[in-house]
C-alpha positions, 0 to 999 in steps of 0.5 A: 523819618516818615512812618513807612507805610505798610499793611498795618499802617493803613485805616480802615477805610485805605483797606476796604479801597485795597480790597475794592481795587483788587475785587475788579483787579481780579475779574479783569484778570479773568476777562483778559487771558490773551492780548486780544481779549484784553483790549476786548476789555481796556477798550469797553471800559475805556469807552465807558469812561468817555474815552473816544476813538482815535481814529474817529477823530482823525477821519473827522479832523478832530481838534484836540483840546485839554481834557480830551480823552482818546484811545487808540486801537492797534490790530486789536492786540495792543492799545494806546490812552491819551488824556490831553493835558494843559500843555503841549505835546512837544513839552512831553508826556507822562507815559505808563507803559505795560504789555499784555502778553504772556507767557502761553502756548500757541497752536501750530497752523497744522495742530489736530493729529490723532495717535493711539486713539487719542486726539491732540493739538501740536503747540509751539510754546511763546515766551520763556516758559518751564515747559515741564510746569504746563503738563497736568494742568486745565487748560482752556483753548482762545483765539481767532480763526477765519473760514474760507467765505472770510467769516471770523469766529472766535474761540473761547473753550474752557472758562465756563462752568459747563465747558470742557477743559483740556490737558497735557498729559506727563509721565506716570512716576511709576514709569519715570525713573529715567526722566527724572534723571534729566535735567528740568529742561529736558523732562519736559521737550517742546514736541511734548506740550500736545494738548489733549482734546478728545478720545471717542472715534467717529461713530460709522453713521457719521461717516462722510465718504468725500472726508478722507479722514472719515474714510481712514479708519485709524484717524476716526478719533480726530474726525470726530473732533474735528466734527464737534469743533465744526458743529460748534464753530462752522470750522473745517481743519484747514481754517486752523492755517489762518488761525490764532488760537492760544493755550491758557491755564483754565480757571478764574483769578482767586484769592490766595492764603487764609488772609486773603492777603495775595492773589493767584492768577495766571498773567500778573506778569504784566496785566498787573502792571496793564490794570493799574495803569488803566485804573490810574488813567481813568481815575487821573485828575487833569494833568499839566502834561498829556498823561498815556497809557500804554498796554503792549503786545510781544513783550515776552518775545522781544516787543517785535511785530507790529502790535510791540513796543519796536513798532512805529504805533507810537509815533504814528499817533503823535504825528496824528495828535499833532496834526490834530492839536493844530501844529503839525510838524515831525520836530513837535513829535521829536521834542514830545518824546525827548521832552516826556517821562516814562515809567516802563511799567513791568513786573519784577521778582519778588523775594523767595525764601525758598530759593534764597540763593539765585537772590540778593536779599538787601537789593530784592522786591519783597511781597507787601513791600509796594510797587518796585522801582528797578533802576536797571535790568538787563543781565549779568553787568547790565546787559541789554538794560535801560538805566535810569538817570539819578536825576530821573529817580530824584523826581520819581521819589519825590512825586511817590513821597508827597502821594503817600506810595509805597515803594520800594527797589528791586533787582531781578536776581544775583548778577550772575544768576540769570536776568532779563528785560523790559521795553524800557529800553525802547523807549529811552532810545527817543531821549525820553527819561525812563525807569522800571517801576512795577510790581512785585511777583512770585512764580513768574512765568508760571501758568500761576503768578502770585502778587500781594494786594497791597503791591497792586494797589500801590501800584494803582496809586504811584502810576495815578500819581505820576499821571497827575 
C-alpha cells in the first residue's frame, strides 16, 4: 500500500507551495465576500491569464479552436471558464463546479428606521443561518444601489481600516434569563437581526424643510444617516427600493492556530471550493476534453434565479460554443452534457470532537485528511442527493491516485441527524456523471468558517488534475 500522504509526508518545497496557494487563497477571500464582487475578481484575474470575453466572440462570430480560453459573465453574479480541449464538444467536459454564494444577511427594500434614538437597518437573513451567531459581531455593508437618473453606485462600508463597522446588538446577560431559556432558534428571531448604524440626531442647521424626515423631530437620528449615506453616495432612501446591499462579517480572512495550520474566514463555504477550481483551470495543462469551471450563485437558497445552477446559463453557452466550433446543433449540446464528467465541487462537514454525537466518525471528513469525495447528500435515506455511480468513483479514484492527491470520503452528519444538498443533482439530470468532492469545513455556515491548509491545497490539486 502506498504511504498516505499527509502534513508529515510532504517535502519542503510541497509546503512552501502549501503556503503560497493559501497566502493568495486567503486575499481572494478577503476580496470576494458577495457573488458580486467575486466575479469582480474571477474575471480580473481570469483576464489576466488571457481568458477572452464570451460574448465577444459570439458578436464577432469567433471560431473557437483547442486551447482557447473564455470566459462567460452571467449578471455579474456567476461565472462560466472554458479552456477548449482537443476534442470535441459533444464527446464531453470536465466541469468543476462551485458556487459563491453564502450565507449573509440581506437589506430590505425599506431598511432605515429609527427607534429610541438609534438608527438601524431591517434585514431579511439568505441561506440557512443560526441567527443568534450574527448578533455582536463587525459587520460591514456591500452591494449595488441605482439613483433615479439610473446612475449605479457601489457600496462597500466596513473593510478598510479607516472605515466604520457595524453591529447587531443582543440581550445584555444581566437581563437575559427568560431568553436563555428558549430554544437557540428563538433567542435570536429574524425581525432582531436590525443592523445598527448610527445614533447622533440631525443637528438643526441641517435641518431641510422640503424632507419630511428632517421636519419630524423623533426620526432626526435616521435623518442624519441618511444624510452621511448621501454626502458619501449621492443616494436618497428611496434608491434602497432598487437596491442590493448584503451584510457580511467584517475583517480580513487570517491564519488560525499557533501553527498556522488552518484558515479562518467567513464564506469558505464554498468560495473554497470556487478558488481552487479557478487556480486549477488557469494552471491546467491542455486537456483531451474542454475543461469548465463553474462559479455559481443561489446555491444557498435552492440554486434558482437566473444567476444559479436551475438556470438555462449553462446550455445556453454551449449552443453558443457550438455554433462557434463550426457545427451547430442542439443534438451536439445533448451528447456534450450526457457525454461530460462533472465534480460538484461544494464543501462538507468536517469532523467535530465537540459534537461527536450529530457525527459518524468512520463515514466523516476530518480536518488535514484532503479533499472530500461524498458519494451522496441529500438527507435522512438520501433524500433530494445525487448519487454517484461506482464506476464514476472508479475513475475518479484512479486520476487522484496517479496525481499524488489526498482524499478522503465524507458524509455530512448521522442519517437521522439532519443534511443537506448540493447542485449536483442539477447536474446529473443531463445524464452527466457526477460526485460531490470538496473540502472539509468547520463551523459551516457560521459568520467564520474554519478549513485546514492542507484540504485546500489538495483541493487546488485533485480539481487540476481532473481537468487535465
Amino acid at each position: 500500500m502506498a504511504e498516505k500522504i499527509s502534513w508529515l509526508s510532504l517535502s519542503n518545497d510541497v509546503l512552501e507551495d502549501v503556503t503560497s496557494y493559501n497566502e493568495e487563497y486567503k486575499d481572494f477571500l478577503t476580496k470576494a465576500k458577495t457573488e458580486r464582487l467575486a466575479v469582480k475578481e474571477i474575471i480580473r484575474i481570469a483576464e489576466a491569464n488571457g481568458f477572452k470575453d464570451l460574448e465577444e466572440a459570439i458578436k464577432n462570430g469567433t471560431k473557437v479552436k483547442k486551447g482557447d480560453k473564455l470566459y462567460l459573465n452571467n449578471k455579474e453574479k456567476s461565472v462560466l471558464m472554458f479552456v477548449m480541449g482537443e476534442k470535441k464538444l459533444e464527446e464531453g467536459l470536465r466541469i468543476v463546479g462551485a458556487h459563491i454564494d453564502s450565507p449573509r444577511l440581506d437589506l430590505k427594500p425599506n431598511p432605515l428606521y429609527e427607534a429610541s434614538e438609534l438608527g438601524f437597518l431591517k434585514t431579511h437573513y439568505y441561506g440557512g443561518v443560526k441567527k443568534y451567531q450574527w448578533t455582536t459581531i463587525p459587520l460591514a455593508l456591500h452591494g449595488v444601489v441605482y439613483t433615479k437618473d439610473l446612475k449605479r453606485v457601489d457600496i462597500s462600508i466596513g473593510e478598510d481600516d479607516e472605515d466604520p463597522v457595524f453591529t447587531i446588538t443582543d440581550l445584555l446577560i444581566h437581563l437575559s434569563r427568560e431568553q436563555m431559556q428558549k430554544k437557540l432558534a428563538e433567542g435570536i428571531l429574524g425581525e432582531q437581526l436590525n443592523v445598527l448604524m448610527g445614533s447622533i440626531p440631525l443637528a438643526d442647521d441641517d435641518d431641510d424643510d422640503d424632507d419630511d424626515d428632517k421636519k419630524d423631530k423623533s426620526n432626526r437620528v435616521k435623518a442624519n444617516v441618511m444624510r452621511i449615506i448621501n454626502e458619501k453616495y449621492g443616494i436618497e432612501e428611496d434608491d434602497f427600493k432598487v437596491a442590493e446591499i448584503e451584510v457580511v462579517p467584517a475583517g480580513k480572512a487570517r491564519d488560525l492556530g499557533i501553527d498556522r495550520s488552518m484558515i479562518f474566514s467567513y464564506g469558505q463555504d464554498d468560495r473554497v471550493c470556487a478558488f481552487a477550481g479557478l487556480k486549477a483551470i488557469l494552471d491546467m495543462k491542455q486537456g483531451e476534453h474542454t475543461a469548465l469551471a463553474m462559479f455559481m450563485d443561489k446555491e444557498e437558497v435552492g440554486s434558482q434565479g437566473n444567476t444559479g445552477m436551475a438556470s438555462y446559463v449553462l446550455e445556453n453557452a454551449l449552443h453558443e460554443l457550438a455554433a462557434l466550433e463550426g457545427e451547430y446543433s442542439a443534438l451536439t449540446v445533448r451528447r456534450c452534457l450526457k457525454n461530460s464528467w462533472v465534480l460538484s465541487s461544494d464543501v462538507t462537514a468536517a469532523y467535530d470532537p465537540n459534537f461527536d454525537s450529530v457525527y459518524e466518525k468512520n463515514n466523516t471528513a476530518v480536518l488535514g485528511g484532503g479533499i472530500a469525495v461524498a458519494k451522496y447528500t441529500g438527507s435522512g435515506g438520501k433524500g433530494g442527493c445525487n448519487d454517484a455511480n461506482a464506476e464514476f468513483l472508479r475513475d475518479v479514484r484512479d486520476i487522484f491516485d496517479k496525481a499524488g492527491v489526498a482524499w478522503q470520503t465524507g458524509e455530512l452528519g448521522r442519517v437521522d441527524a439532519g443534511g443537506g444538498g448540493t447542485i449536483a443533482y442539477l447536474l446529473s439530470k443531463y445524464g452527466a456523471e457526477v460526485v460531490d468532492c470538496g473540502t472539509a469545513v468547520l463551523n459551516m455556515h457560521a459568520p467564520n468558517e474554519v478549513t485546514s491548509k492542507f484540504d485546500t491545497y489538495m483541493s487546488y490539486k485533485a480539481y487540476k488534475a481532473f481537468f487535465e
